[in-house]
One Martini backbone bead per residue (centre of mass of N, CA, C, O) as a GRO file, in nm:
protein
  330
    1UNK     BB    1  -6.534  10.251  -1.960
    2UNK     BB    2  -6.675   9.976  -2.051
    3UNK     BB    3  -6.416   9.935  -2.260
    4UNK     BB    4  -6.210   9.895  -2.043
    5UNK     BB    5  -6.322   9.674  -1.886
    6UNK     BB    6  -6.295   9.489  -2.105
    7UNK     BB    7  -5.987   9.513  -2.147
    8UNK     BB    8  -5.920   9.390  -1.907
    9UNK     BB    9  -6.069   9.113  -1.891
   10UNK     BB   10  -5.899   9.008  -2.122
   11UNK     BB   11  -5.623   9.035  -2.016
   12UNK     BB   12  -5.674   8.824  -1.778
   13UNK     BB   13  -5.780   8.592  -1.948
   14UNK     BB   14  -5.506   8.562  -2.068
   15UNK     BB   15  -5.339   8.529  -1.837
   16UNK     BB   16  -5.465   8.266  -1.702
   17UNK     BB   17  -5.401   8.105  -1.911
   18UNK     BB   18  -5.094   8.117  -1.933
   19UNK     BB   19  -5.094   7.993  -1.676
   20UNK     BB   20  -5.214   7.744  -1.726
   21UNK     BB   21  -5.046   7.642  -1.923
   22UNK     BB   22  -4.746   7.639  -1.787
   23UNK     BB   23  -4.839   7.464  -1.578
   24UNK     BB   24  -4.853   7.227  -1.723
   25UNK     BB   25  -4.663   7.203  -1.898
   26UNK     BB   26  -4.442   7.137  -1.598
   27UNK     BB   27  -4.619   6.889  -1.539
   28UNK     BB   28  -4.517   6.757  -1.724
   29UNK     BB   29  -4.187   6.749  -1.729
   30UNK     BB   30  -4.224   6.601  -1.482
   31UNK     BB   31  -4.359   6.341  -1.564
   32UNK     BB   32  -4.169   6.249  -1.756
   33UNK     BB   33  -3.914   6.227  -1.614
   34UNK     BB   34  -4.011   6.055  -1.386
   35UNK     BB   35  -4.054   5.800  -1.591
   36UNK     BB   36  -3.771   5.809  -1.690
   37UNK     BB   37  -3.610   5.758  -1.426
   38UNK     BB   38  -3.755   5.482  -1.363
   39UNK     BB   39  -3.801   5.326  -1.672
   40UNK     BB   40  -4.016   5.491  -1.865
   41UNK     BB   41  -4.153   5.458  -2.196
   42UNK     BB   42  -4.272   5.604  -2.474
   43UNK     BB   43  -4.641   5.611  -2.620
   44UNK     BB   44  -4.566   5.666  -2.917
   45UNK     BB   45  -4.618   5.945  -3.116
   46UNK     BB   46  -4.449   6.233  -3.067
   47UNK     BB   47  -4.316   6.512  -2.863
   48UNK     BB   48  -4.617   6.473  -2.681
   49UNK     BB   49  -4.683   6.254  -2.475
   50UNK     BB   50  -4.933   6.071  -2.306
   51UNK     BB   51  -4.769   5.736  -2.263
   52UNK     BB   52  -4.619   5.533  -2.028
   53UNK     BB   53  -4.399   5.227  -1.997
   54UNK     BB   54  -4.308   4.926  -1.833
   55UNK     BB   55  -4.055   4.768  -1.602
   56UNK     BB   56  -4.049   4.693  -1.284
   57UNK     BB   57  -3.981   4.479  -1.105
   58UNK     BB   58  -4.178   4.246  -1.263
   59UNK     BB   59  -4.362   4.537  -1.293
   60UNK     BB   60  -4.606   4.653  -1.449
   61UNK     BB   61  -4.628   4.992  -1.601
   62UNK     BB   62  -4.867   5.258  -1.632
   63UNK     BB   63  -4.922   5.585  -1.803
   64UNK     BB   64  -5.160   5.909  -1.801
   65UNK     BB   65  -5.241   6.174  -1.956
   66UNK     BB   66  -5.537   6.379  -1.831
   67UNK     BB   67  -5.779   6.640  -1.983
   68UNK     BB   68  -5.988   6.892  -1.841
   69UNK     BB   69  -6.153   7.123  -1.645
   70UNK     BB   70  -5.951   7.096  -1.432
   71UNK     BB   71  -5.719   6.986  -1.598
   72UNK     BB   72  -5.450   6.802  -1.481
   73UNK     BB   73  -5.429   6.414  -1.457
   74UNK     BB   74  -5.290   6.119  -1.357
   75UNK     BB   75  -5.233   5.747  -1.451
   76UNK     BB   76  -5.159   5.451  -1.259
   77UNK     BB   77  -5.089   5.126  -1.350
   78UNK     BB   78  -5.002   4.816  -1.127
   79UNK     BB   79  -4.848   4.477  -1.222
   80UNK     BB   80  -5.042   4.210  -1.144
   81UNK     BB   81  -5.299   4.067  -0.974
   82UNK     BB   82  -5.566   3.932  -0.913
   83UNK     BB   83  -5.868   3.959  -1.089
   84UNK     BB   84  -6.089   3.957  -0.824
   85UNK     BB   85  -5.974   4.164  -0.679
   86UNK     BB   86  -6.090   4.405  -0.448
   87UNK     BB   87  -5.967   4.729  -0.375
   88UNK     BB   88  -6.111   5.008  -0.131
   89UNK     BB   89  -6.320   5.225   0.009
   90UNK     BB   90  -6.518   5.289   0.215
   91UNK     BB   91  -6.894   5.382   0.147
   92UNK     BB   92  -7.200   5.448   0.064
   93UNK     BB   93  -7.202   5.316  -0.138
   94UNK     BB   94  -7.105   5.068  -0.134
   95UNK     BB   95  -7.287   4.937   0.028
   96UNK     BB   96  -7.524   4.957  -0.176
   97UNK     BB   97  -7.373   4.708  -0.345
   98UNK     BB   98  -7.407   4.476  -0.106
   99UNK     BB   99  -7.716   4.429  -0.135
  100UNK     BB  100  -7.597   4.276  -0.429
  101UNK     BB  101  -7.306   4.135  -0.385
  102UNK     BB  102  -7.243   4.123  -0.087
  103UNK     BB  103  -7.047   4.038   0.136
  104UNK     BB  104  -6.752   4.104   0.237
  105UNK     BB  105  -6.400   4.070   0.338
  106UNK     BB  106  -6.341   3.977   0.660
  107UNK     BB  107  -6.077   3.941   0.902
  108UNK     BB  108  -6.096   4.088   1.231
  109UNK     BB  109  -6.018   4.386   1.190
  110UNK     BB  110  -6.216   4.650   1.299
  111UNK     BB  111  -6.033   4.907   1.147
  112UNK     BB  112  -6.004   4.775   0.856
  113UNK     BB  113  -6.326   4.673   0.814
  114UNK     BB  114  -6.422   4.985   0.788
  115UNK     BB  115  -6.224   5.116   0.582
  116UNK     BB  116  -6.220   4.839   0.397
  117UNK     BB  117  -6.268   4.663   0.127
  118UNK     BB  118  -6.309   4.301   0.021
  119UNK     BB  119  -6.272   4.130  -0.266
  120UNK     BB  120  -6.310   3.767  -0.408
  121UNK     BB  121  -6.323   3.441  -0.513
  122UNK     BB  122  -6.075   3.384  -0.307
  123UNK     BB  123  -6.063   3.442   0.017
  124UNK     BB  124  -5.833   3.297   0.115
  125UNK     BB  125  -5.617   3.424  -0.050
  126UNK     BB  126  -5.679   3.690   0.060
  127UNK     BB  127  -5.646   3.682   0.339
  128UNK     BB  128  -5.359   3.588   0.339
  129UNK     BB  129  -5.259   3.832   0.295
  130UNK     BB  130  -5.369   3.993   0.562
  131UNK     BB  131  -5.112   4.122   0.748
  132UNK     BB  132  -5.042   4.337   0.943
  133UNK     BB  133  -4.890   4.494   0.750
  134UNK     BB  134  -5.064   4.514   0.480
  135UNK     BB  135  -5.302   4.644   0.629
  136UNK     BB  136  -5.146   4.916   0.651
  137UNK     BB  137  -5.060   4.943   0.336
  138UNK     BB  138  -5.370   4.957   0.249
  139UNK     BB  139  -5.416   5.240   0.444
  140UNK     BB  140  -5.228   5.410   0.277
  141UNK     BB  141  -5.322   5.366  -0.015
  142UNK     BB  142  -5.618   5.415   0.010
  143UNK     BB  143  -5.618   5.677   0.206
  144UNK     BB  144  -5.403   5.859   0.099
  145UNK     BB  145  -5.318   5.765  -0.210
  146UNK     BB  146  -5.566   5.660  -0.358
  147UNK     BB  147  -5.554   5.369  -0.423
  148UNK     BB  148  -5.695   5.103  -0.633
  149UNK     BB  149  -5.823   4.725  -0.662
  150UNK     BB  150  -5.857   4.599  -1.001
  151UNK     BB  151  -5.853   4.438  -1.303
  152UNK     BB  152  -5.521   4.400  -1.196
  153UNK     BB  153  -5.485   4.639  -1.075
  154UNK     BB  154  -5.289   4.925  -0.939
  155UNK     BB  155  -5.482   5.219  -0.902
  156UNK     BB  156  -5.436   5.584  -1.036
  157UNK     BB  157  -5.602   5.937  -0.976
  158UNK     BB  158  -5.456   6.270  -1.049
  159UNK     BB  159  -5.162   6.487  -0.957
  160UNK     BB  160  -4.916   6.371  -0.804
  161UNK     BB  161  -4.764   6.288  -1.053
  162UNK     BB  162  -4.686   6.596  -1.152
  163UNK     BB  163  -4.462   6.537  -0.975
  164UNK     BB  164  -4.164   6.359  -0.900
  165UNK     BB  165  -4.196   6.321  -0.579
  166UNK     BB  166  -4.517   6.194  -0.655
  167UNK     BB  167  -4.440   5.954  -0.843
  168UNK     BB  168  -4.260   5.794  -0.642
  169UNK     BB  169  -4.462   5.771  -0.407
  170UNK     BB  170  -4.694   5.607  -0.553
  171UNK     BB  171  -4.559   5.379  -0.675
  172UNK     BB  172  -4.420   5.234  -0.445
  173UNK     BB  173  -4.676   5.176  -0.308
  174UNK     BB  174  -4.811   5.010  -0.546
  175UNK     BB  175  -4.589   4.797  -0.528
  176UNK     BB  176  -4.590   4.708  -0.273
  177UNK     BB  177  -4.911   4.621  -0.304
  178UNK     BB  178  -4.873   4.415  -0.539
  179UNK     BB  179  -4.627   4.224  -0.373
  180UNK     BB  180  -4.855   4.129  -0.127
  181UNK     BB  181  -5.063   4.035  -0.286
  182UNK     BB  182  -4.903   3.806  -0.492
  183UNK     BB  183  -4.974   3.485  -0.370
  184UNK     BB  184  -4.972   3.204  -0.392
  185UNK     BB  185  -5.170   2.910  -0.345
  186UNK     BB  186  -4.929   2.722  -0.198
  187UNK     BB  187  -4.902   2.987   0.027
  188UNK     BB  188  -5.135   2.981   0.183
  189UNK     BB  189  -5.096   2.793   0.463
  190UNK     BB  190  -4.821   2.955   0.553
  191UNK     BB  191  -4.986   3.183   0.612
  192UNK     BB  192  -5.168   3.122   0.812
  193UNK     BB  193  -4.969   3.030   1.029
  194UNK     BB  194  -4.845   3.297   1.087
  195UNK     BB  195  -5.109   3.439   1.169
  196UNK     BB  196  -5.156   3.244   1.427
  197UNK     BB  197  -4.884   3.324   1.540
  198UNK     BB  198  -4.862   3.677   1.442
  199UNK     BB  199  -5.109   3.817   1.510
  200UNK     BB  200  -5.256   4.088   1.712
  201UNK     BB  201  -5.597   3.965   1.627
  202UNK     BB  202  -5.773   3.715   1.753
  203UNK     BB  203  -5.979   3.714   1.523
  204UNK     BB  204  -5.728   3.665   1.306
  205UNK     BB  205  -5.666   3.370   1.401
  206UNK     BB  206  -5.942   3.238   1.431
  207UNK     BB  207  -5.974   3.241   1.084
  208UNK     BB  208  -5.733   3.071   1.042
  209UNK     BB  209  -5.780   2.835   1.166
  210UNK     BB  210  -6.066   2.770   1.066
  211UNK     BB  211  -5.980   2.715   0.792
  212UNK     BB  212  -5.740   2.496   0.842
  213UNK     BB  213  -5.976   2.306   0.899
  214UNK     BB  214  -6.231   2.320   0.679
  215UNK     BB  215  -6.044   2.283   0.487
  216UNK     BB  216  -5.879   2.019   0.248
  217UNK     BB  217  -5.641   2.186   0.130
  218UNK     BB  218  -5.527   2.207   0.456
  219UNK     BB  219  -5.490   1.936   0.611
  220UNK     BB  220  -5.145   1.910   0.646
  221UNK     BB  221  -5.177   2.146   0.875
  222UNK     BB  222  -5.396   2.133   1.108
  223UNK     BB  223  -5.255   1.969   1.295
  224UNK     BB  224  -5.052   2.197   1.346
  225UNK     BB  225  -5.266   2.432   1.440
  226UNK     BB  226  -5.402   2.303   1.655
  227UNK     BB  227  -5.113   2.297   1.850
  228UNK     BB  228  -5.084   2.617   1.853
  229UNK     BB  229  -5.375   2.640   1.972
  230UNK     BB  230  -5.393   2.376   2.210
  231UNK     BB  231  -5.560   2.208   2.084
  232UNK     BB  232  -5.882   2.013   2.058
  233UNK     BB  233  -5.989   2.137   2.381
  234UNK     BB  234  -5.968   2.430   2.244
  235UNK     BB  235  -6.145   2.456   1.986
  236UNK     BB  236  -6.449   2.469   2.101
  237UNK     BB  237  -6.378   2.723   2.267
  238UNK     BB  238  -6.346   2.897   2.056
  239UNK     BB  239  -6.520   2.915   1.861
  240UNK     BB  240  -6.769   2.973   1.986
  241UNK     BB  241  -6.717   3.219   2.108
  242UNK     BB  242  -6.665   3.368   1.805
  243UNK     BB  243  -6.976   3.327   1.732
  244UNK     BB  244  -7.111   3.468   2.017
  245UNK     BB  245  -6.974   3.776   1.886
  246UNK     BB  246  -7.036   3.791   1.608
  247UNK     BB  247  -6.802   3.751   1.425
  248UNK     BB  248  -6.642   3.714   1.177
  249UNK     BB  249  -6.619   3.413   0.980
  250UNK     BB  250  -6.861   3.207   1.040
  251UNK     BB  251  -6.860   3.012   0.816
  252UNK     BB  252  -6.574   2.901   0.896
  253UNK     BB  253  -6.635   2.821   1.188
  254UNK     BB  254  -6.868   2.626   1.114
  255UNK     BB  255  -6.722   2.444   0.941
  256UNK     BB  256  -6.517   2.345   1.168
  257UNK     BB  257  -6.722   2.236   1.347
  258UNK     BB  258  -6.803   2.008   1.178
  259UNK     BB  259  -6.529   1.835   1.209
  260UNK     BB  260  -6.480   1.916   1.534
  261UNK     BB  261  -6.746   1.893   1.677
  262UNK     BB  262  -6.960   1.828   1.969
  263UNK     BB  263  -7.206   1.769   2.129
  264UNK     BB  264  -7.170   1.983   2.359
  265UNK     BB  265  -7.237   2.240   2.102
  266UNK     BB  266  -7.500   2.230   2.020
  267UNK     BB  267  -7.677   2.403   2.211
  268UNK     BB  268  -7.548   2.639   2.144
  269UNK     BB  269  -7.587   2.668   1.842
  270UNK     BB  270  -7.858   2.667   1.859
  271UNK     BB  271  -7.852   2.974   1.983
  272UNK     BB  272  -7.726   3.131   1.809
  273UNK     BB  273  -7.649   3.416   1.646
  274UNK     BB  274  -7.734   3.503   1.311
  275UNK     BB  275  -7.756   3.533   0.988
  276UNK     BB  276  -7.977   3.392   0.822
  277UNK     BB  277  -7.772   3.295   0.568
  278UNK     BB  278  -7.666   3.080   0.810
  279UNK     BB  279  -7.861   2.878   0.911
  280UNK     BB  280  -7.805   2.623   0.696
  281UNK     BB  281  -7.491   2.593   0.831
  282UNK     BB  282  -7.589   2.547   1.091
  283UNK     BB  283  -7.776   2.300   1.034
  284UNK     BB  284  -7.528   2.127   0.916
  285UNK     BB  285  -7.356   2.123   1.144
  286UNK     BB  286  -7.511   2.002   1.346
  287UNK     BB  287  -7.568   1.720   1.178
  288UNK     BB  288  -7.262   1.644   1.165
  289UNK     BB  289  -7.204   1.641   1.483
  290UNK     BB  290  -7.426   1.383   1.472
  291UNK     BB  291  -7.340   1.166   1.281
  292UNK     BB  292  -7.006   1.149   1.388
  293UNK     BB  293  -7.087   1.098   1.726
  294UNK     BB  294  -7.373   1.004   1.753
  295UNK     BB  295  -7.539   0.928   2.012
  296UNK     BB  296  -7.381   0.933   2.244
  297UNK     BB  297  -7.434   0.964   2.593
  298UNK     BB  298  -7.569   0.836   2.852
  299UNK     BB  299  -7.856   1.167   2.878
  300UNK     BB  300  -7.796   1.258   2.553
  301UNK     BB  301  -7.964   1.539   2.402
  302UNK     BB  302  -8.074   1.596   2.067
  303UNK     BB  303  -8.176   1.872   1.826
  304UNK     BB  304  -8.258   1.943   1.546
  305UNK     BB  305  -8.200   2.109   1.283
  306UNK     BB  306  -8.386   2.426   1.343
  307UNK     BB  307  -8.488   2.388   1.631
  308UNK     BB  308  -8.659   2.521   1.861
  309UNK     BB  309  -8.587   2.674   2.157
  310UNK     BB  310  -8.843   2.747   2.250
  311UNK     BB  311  -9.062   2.540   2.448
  312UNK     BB  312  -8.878   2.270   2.462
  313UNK     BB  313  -8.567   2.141   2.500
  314UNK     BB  314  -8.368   2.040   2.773
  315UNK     BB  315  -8.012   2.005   2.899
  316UNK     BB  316  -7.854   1.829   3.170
  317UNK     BB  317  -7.591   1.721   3.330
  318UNK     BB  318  -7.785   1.478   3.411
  319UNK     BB  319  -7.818   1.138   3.365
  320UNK     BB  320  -8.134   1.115   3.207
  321UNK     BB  321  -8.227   1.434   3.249
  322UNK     BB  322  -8.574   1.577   3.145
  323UNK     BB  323  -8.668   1.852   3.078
  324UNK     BB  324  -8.995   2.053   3.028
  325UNK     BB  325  -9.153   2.297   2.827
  326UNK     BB  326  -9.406   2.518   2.866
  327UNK     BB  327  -9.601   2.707   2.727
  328UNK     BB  328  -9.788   3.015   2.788
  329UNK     BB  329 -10.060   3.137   2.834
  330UNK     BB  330 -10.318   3.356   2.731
   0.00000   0.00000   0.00000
């Protein structure tokens, strides 16, 4: 009895690997077809390739199949984007790196911003891509194709590509993201205006503006955004509300304010909540808008950068009028 149980096992996992050899077979021919089908060329010799690569439309594109225990999965990735881009999904790693490597990029999109990583050595032109389309075509593929965007390209490591229609709409994702991605220097400022112009989430327009004001490399546009933005009178009441709310960007609109900002936003600035590495830009701003304002209309009091606020002075309406408080005895 023991020895056919033990041929019976033997006879199972026999069956088993061969089902398992069949399965990988079929899933090599259906990637290898597909590859070859939208114009990628075997890597290497010998008759079964283990890596394709080409040109699809301009981008760089290599794939590799890889076995482990776990069986078959290919890997994908197209290219190039800017090489210090990175695009992931949120997860608790990621927070805990965040620790180390400091915040990422926030747009201003709150369902964005939760669910994906954005890091780059240059904001503004990650940012500037970051239109309300893309930021969909990003949610797409980082969060169901599974792409993430680093070391210079968009990769995939999985199964999916392992049939034909899953090569093909991987890929496509891919491509869609890698070509949305890749914006010129030069086209950051055209596209911040588009964004000011036309993004549906008013945090990511005000982040738009703030840019194209506070960066000195987008001058040429700022007063065309000031003017679509409502004028410089609606400007500080813009800003001011956005730092008020504590949302993203705080760093860039306290820049914009430091060049555009008067006398009357100072004491806000100085109540503002920020996040402590933010203090020395807000003291740098106070600072900037008291130094171009001058000394200010006769019975406005300034206040130095960085001073409390609990106990000290405040100012009212009324020319000339000095409020003083003292703190309360214990």
């Amino acid at each position: 009895m023991a020895a056919f149980l033990i041929a019976i096992a033997i006879l199972v996992g026999i069956a088993l690997s061969y089902a398992s050899s069949e399965k990988q077979r079929q899933q090599r021919a259906a990637w290898l077809a597909a590859g070859r089908r939208l114009g990628l060329e075997p890597i290497g010799q010998g008759r079964d390739p283990q890596a394709m690569g080409g040109q699809i439309r301009d981008q760089l594109v290599r794939t590799e199949l890889v076995g482990d225990d776990n069986g078959l999965r290919g890997t994908l990735a197209v290219g190039p984007v800017e090489p210090t881009l990175v695009i992931k999904a949120e997860s608790f790693a990621v927070d805990l790196g965040k620790a180390v490597l400091g915040p990422d990029l926030e747009c201003g999109d709150s369902v964005f911003d939760e669910a994906i990583l954005v890091r780059s050595n240059d904001d503004h032109r990650a940012f500037a891509a970051l239109d309300h389309s893309t930021r969909r075509t990003i949610e797409r593929a980082v969060l169901t194709q599974k792409i993430s965007v680093r070391d210079g390209v968009a990769s995939y490591s999985g199964p999916d590509i392992l049939t034909e229609a899953g090569f093909a709409e991987v890929l496509s994702c891919a491509q869609d993201l890698v070509r949305r991605l890749n914006i010129q220097p030069e086209a950051v400022p055209g596209r911040l205006l588009r964004l000011l112009e036309k993004d549906p989430s008013r945090r990511v327009r005000t982040r738009a503006l703030a840019t194209l004001v506070a960066d000195f490399r987008f001058c040429a546009r700022a007063d065309q955004a000031i003017e679509r933005a409502g004028g410089r009178d609606q400007l500080e009441a813009l800003f001011l509300e956005h730092l008020e709310e504590r949302s993203v960007g705080q760093d860039v609109v306290l820049k914009a304010m430091a060049k555009f900002g008067t006398l009357a936003a100072v004491e806000r600035l100085l109540k503002l909540k920020c996040d402590g590495r933010l203090e020395p830009l807000r003291g740098a701003t106070v600072g900037a808008i008291q130094k171009h304002s001058g000394a200010g209309e006769r019975g406005w009091l300034t206040l130095a950068p960085g001073a409390p606020s609990d106990g000290a002075l405040s100012t009212t309406d009324d020319a000339g009028t000095l409020a003083i408080a003292e703190r309360e005895k214990d």
